[in-house]
C-alpha beads as a LAMMPS data file, in Angstrom:
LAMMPS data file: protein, C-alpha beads

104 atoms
103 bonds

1 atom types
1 bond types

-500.0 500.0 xlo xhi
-500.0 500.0 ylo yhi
-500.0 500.0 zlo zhi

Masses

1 110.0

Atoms # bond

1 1 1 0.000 0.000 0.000
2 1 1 1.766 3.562 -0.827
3 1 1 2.176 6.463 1.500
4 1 1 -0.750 8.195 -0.122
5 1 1 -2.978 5.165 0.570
6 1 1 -2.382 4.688 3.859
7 1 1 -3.073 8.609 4.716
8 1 1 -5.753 9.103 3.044
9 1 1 -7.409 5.743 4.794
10 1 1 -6.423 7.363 8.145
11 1 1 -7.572 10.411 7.406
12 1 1 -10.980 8.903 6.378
13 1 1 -11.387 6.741 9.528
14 1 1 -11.100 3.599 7.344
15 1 1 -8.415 2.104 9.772
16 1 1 -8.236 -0.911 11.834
17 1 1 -6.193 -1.418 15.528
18 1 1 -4.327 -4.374 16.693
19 1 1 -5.235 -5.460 19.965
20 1 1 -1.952 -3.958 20.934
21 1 1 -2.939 -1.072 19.120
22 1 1 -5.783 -1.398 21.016
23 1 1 -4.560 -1.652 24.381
24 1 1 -1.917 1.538 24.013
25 1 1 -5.097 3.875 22.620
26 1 1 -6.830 3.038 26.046
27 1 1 -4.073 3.538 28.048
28 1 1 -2.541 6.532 26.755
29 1 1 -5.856 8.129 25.673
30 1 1 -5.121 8.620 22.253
31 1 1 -8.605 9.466 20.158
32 1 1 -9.777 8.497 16.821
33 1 1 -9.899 12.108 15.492
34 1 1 -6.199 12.665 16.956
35 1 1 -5.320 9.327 14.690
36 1 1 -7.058 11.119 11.842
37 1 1 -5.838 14.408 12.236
38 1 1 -2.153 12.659 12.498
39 1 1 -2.676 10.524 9.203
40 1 1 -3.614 13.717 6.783
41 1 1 -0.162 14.742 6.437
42 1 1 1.953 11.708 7.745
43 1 1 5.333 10.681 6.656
44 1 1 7.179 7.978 6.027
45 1 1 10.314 7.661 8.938
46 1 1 10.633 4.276 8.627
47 1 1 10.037 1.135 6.630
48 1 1 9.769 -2.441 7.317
49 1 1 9.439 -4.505 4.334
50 1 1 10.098 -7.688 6.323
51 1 1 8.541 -6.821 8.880
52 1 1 7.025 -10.546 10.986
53 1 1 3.426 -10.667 9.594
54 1 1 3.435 -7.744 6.652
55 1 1 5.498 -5.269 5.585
56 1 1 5.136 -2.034 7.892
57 1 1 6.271 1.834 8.167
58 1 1 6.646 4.012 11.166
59 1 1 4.635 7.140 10.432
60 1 1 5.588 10.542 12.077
61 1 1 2.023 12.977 12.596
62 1 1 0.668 15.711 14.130
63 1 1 -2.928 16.598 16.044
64 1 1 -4.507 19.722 14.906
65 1 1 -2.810 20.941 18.311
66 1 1 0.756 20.123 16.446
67 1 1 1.228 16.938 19.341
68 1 1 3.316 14.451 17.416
69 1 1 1.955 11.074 17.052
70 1 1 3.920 8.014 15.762
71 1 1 2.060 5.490 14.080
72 1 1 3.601 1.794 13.068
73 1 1 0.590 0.551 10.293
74 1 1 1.076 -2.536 8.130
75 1 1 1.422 -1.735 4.231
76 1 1 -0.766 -5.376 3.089
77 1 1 -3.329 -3.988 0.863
78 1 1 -6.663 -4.498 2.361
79 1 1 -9.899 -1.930 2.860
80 1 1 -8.340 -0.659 6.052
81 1 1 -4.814 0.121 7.581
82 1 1 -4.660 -1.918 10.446
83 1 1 -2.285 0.137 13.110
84 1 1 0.038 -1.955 14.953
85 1 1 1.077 0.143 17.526
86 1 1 0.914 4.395 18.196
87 1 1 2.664 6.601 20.649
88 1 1 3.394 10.036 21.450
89 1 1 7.261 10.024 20.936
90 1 1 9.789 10.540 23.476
91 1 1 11.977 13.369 22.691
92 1 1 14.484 12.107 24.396
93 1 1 14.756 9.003 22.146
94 1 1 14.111 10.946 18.762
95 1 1 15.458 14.096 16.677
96 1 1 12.911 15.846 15.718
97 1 1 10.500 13.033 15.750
98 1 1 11.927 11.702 12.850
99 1 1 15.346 9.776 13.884
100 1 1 16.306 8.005 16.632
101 1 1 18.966 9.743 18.276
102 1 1 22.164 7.363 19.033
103 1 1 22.113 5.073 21.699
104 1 1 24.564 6.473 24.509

Bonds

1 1 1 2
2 1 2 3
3 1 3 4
4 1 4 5
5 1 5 6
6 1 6 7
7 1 7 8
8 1 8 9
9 1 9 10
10 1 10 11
11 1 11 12
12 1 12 13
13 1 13 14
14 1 14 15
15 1 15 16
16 1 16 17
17 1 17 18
18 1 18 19
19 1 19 20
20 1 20 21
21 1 21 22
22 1 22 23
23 1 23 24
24 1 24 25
25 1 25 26
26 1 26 27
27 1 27 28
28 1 28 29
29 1 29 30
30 1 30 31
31 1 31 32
32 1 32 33
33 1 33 34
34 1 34 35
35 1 35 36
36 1 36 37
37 1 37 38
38 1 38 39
39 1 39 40
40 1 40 41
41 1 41 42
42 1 42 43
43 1 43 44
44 1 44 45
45 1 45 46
46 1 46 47
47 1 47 48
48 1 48 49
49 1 49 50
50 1 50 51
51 1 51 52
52 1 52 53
53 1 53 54
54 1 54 55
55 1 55 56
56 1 56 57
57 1 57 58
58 1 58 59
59 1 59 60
60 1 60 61
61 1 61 62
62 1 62 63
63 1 63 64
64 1 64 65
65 1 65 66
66 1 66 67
67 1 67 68
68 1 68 69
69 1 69 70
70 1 70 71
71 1 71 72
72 1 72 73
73 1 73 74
74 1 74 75
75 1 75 76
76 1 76 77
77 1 77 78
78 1 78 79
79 1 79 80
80 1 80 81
81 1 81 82
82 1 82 83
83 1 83 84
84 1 84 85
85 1 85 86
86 1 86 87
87 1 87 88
88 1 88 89
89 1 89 90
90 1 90 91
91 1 91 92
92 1 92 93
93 1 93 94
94 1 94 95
95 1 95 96
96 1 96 97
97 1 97 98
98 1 98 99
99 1 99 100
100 1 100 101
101 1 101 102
102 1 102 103
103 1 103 104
């Protein structure tokens, strides 16, 4: 599934979440229009293409509030992203979001 796809899916609600997915939008309180707001623009940081069960990318997003959002989806081409896993990123761990800074 390309980039474009998988944004325009999120940005349309047409997603899916893994029950680990699942788990971290409960517990970190993460909402469905902060996912959607986050997929509009979303880029590409990272790809998996042999990733376990599909190939996946680590997407870097924003809320309309500009609160970063990573999102790891699965790029298998089916009706909905399915979301593996999302986060608020830990500036200490990342430059800008978009690398992860060296281990020290």
């Amino acid at each position: 599934m390309s980039l474009e796809e998988i944004r325009q899916r999120l940005a349309e609600g047409r997603y899916c979440l893994s029950d680990h997915a699942l788990a971290r939008v409960v517990e970190r309180n993460i909402t469905t229009l902060a996912i959607r707001q986050a997929g509009v623009q979303a880029e590409l940081i990272e790809d998996y293409p042999a990733d376990k069960y599909s190939p996946s990318c680590l997407l870097l997003g924003s809320t309309a509030e500009g609160a970063p959002l990573h999102l790891q989806v699965s790029r298998a081409e089916n009706p909905e992203v399915k979301i593996i896993t999302l986060y608020s990123p830990d500036p200490d761990l990342w430059t800008d979001f978009r690398t992860r800074k060296a281990e020290r």
